[in-house]
C-alpha positions in Angstrom: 98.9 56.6 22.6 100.1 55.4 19.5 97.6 52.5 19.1 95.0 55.8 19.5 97.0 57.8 17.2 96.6 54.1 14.2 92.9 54.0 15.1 92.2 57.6 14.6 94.4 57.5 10.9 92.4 54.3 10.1 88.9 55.9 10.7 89.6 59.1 9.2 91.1 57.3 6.2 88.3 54.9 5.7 85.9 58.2 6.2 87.5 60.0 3.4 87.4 57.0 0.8 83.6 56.5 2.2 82.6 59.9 0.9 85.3 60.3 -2.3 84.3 57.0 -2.9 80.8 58.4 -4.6 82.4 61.4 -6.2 84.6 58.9 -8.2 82.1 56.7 -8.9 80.0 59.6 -10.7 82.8 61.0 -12.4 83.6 57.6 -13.9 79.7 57.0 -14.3 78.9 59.9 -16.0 77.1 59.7 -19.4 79.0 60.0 -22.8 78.3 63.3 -24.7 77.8 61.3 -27.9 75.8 58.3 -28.2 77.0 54.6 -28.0 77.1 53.4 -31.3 74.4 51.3 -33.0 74.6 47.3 -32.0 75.7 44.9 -34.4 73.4 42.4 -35.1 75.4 40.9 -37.4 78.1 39.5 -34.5 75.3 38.7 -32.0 73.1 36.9 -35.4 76.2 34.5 -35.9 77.0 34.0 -32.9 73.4 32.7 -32.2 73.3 30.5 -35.2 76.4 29.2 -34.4 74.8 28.0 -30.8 71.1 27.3 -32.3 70.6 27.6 -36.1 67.4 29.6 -37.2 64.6 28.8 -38.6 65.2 29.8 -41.9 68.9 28.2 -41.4 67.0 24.9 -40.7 64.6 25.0 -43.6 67.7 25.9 -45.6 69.6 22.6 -44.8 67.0 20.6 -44.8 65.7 22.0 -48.8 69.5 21.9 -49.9 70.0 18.5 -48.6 66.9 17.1 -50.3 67.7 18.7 -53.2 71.5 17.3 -53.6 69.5 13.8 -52.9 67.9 14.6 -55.9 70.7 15.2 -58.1 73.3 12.1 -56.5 70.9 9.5 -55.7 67.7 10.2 -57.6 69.4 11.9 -60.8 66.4 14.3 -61.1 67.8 17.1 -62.4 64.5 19.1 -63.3 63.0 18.9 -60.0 66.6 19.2 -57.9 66.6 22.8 -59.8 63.1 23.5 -58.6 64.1 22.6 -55.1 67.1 25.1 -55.3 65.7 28.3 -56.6 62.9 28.1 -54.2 65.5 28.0 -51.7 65.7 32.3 -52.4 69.7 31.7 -52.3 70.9 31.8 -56.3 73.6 34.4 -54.9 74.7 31.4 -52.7 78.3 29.9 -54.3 77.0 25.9 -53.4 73.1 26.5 -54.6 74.4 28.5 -57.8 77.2 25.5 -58.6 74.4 22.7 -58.2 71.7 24.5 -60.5 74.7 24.5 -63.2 75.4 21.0 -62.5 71.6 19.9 -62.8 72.0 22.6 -65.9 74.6 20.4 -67.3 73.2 17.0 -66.8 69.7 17.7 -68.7 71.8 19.5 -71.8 71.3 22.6 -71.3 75.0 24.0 -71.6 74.4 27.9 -71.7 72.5 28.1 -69.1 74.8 26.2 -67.1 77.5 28.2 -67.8 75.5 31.1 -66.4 75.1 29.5 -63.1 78.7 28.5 -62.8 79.9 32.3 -63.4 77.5 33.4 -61.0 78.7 30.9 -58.2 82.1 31.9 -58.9 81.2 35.4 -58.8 79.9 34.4 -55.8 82.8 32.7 -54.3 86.0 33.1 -56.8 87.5 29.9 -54.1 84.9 27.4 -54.3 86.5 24.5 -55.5 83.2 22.4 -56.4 82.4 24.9 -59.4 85.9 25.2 -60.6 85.9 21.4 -60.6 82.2 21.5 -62.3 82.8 24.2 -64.6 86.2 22.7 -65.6 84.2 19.2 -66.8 81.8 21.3 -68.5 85.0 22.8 -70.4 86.2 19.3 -71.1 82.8 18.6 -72.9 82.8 21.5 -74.7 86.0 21.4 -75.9 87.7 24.0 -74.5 90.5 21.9 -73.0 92.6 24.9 -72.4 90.3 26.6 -70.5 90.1 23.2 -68.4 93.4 23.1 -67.8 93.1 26.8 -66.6 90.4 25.4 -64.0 92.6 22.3 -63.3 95.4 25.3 -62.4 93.1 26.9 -60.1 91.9 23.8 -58.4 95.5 22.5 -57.5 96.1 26.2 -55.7 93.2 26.5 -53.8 92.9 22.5 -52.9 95.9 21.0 -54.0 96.6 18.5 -56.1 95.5 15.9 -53.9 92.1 16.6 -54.0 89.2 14.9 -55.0 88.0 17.9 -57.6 91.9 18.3 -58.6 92.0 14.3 -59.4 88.4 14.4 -60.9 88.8 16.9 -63.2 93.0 16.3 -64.3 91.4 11.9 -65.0 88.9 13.9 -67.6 91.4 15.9 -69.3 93.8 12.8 -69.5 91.1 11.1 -71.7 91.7 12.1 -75.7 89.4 14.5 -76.6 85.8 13.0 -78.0 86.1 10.5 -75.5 83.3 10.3 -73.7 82.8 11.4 -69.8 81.9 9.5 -66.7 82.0 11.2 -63.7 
């Protein structure tokens, strides 16, 4: 009697989940009263491009990348800035610095200055520019203002850094010395 009495517990409990087992389902189912928020296509862009860069990504790379050939190996400044702008990234802290750099290199020190603000303005940490813009200081004169960028170099890269050693070798030279870097 008792094995009866375990099979007849077991079937009637595996009846009752069998028919709560949709009522639970549709209470958990049930639609939200307010709609699911809006997906971000930011996260699921970036994490895309992390796996398989874009298009536009790829023709980015590949225009900056010519473009820094033609300022290091080529020293073609005029057509290096060309390259750049047509990029369509001047708010870009790496595209902006380089424009000032090619800036610098033909002479033309206002305007350079201008595209060194705006990369920093861009990114107040990128080291590059305040190495860049801190040379551009040392030729100008303003070996205060250097010294400033030196500061801000050694706290964001430390002093062991290429841009930190670059920049402190040019403000070790007496002034009216002239720069090779």
């Amino acid at each position: 009697m008792t094995k009866f009495a375990i099979r007849l517990l077991t079937l009637a409990m595996l009846t009752l989940a069998l028919t709560a087992a949709p009522v639970v389902s549709v209470v958990y189912a049930a639609p939200d009263s307010s709609p699911p928020p809006p997906p971000d296509n930011s996260k699921k862009k970036k994490r895309s491009s992390e796996v398989r860069p874009s298009t536009q990504e790829t023709a980015f790379a590949t225009g900056y990348r010519a473009a820094y050939a033609a300022i290091y190996d080529r020293h073609d400044y005029a057509s290096a800035i060309e390259q750049l702008k047509a990029l369509g990234r001047d708010d870009s802290a790496a595209v902006a610095n380089l424009i000032g750099y090619s800036y610098r290199q033909l002479g033309d020190y206002k305007v350079s200055q201008i595209w060194y603000e705006r990369a920093l303005k861009a990114d107040p940490n990128h080291v590059k520019t305040w190495q860049y813009y801190g040379l551009w200081q040392v030729e100008q004169g303003n070996r205060e203002s250097a010294q400033y960028h030196l500061n801000k170099i050694a706290a964001l890269a430390g002093t062991s850094s290429e841009e930190y050693r670059s920049l402190a070798a040019a403000l070790e030279k007496p002034p009216g010395t002239g720069l090779v870097y």
